[in-house]
C-alpha positions in Angstrom: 0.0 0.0 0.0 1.3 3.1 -1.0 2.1 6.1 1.6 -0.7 8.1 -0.1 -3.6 5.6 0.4 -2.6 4.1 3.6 -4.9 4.6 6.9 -4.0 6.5 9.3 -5.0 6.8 12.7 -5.1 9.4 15.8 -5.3 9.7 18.9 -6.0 12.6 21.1 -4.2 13.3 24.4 -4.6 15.4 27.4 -1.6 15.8 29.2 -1.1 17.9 32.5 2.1 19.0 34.0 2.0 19.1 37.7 4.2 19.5 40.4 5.6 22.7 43.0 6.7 25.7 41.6 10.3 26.1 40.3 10.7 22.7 39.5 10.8 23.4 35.6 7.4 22.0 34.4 7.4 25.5 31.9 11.0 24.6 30.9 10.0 21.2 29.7 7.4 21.6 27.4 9.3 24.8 26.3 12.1 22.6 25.4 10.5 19.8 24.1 8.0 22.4 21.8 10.4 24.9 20.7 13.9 22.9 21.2 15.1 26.0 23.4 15.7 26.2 27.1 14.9 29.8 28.4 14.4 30.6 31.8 10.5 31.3 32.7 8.6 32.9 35.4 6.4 31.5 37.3 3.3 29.9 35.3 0.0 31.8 36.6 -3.0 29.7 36.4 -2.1 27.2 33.3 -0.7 27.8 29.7 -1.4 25.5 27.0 0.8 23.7 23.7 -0.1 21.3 21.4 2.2 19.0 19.6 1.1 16.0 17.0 3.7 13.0 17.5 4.0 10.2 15.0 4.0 6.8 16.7 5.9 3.6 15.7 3.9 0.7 14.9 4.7 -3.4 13.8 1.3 -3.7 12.3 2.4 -0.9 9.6 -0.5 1.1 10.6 0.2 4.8 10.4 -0.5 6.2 14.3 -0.3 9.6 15.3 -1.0 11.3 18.9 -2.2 15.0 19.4 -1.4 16.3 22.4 -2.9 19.0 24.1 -0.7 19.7 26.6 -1.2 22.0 29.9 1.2 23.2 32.0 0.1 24.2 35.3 0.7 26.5 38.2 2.5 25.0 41.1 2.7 27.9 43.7 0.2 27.4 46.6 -2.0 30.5 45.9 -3.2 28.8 42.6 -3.7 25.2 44.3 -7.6 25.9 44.2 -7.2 26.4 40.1 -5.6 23.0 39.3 -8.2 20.9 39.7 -10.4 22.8 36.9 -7.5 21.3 34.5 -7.7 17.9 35.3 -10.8 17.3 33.6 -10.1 14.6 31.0 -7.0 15.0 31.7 -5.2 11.3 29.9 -1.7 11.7 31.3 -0.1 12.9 33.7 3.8 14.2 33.8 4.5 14.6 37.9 7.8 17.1 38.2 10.1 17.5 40.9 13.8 19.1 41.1 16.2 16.4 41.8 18.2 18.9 43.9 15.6 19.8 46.3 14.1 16.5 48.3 10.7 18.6 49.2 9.6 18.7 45.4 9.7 14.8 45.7 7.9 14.2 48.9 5.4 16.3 47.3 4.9 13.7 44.6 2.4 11.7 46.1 0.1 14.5 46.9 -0.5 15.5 43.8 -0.9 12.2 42.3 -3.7 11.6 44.7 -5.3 14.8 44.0 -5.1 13.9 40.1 -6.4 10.7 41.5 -9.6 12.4 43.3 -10.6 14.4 40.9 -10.4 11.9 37.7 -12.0 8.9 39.1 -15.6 9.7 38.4 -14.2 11.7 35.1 -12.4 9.0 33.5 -14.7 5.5 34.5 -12.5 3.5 32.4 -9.4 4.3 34.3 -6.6 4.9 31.6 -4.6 7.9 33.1 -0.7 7.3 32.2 1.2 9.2 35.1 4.8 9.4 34.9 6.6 10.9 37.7 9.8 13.3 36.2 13.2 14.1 37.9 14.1 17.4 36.3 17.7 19.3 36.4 20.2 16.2 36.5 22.7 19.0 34.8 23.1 20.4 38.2 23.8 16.7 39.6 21.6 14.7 42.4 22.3 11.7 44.9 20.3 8.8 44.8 17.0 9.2 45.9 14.8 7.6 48.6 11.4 6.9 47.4 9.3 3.5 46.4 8.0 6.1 43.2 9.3 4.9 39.8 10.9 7.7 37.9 12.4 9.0 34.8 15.3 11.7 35.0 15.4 14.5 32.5 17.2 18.2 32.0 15.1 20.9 30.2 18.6 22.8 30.2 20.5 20.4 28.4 17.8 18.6 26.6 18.8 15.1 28.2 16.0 12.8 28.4 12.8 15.0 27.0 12.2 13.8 23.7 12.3 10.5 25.0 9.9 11.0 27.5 7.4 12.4 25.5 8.0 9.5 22.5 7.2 7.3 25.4 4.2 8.9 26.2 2.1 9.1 22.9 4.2 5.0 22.3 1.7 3.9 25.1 -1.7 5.6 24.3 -3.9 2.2 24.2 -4.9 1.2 20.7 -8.4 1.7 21.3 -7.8 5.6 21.4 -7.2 5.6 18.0 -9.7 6.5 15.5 -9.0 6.6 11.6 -8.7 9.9 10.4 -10.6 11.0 7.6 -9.1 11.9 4.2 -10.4 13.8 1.2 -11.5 11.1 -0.4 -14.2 10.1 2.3 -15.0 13.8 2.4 -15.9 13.4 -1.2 -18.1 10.4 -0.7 -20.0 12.3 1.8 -21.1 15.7 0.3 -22.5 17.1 4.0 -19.6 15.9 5.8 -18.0 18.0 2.7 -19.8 21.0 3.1 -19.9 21.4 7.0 -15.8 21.3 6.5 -15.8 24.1 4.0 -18.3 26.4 6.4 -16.4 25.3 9.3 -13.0 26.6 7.9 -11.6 30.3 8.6 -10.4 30.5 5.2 
């Protein structure tokens, strides 16, 4: 099957970045979006990115994942505004700063509070959370904890394609739908015409 008539499918993903302030959620998705690493101040509320990755597959089905990603406000004051982004939410990326133990021991609390709030909003229970150790440029001992976690630097750029790759590599296959091309468009004139109205152009 050519490249031009093969199927493809997607999957859409809503990621959330947790975690305390400072621990580079911003400087994350700002590196793994742009390819850059600039400092940031401190995320008010949320801010949101989308990126579509392709994903790998041995059944030579064409896969791709669009993420909607939103990175979230970690200082106390806007602890009461999280929850209003977890709402769907798929994934989960859980940050803390390898240098400062107190980021990690905050871990679990905000994976229960992801928990709480997307049990009765996801019944079928697929959230992916991945906890993140972020600045191993500025070096870290070994860390006590029974949390599994995967170590990254938004400064260098270590780890954070990777982690991301991963990420959209595990969406379950039945998030997948099969995206639509012009030639079903054409075999549907409605379909056809609510694209052409629905487009800015």
């Amino acid at each position: 099957m050519s490249s031009e008539s093969q199927e493809v499918y997607v999957a859409n993903l809503k990621l959330v970045l947790l975690g305390e302030s400072s621990v580079g959620k911003t400087s994350i998705v700002t590196r793994y979006t742009t390819g850059n690493y600039q400092k940031t101040n401190a995320t008010i509320g949320a801010a949101f990115f989308s990126r579509t990755i392709g994903v790998s597959s041995e059944d030579g089905v064409v896969r791709k994942v669009n993420v909607e990603i939103w990175d979230t406000a970690g200082q106390e004051r806007y602890r009461s505004l999280t929850p209003v982004y977890y709402r769907n939410t798929d994934a989960a990326l859980v940050v803390f700063d390898v240098t400062k133990p107190e980021s990690l021991e905050k871990v679990h609390s905000w994976i229960e509070e992801l928990t709480e709030y997307c049990s009765s909003d996801r019944p079928e229970n697929w959230i992916n959370v991945i906890v993140v150790g972020n600045k191993i440029d500025l070096g870290h001992m070994p860390l006590e904890t029974d949390l599994q976690y995967v170590l990254v630097s938004a400064k260098t750029g270590e780890g954070i394609v990777d982690l991301f790759e991963n990420l959209a590599q595990s969406v379950p296959k039945e998030k997948y739908v099969r995206e639509e091309t012009l030639e079903d468009l054409a075999k549907d004139p409605l379909k056809m015409r609510k694209q052409k109205e629905s487009c800015s152009c």
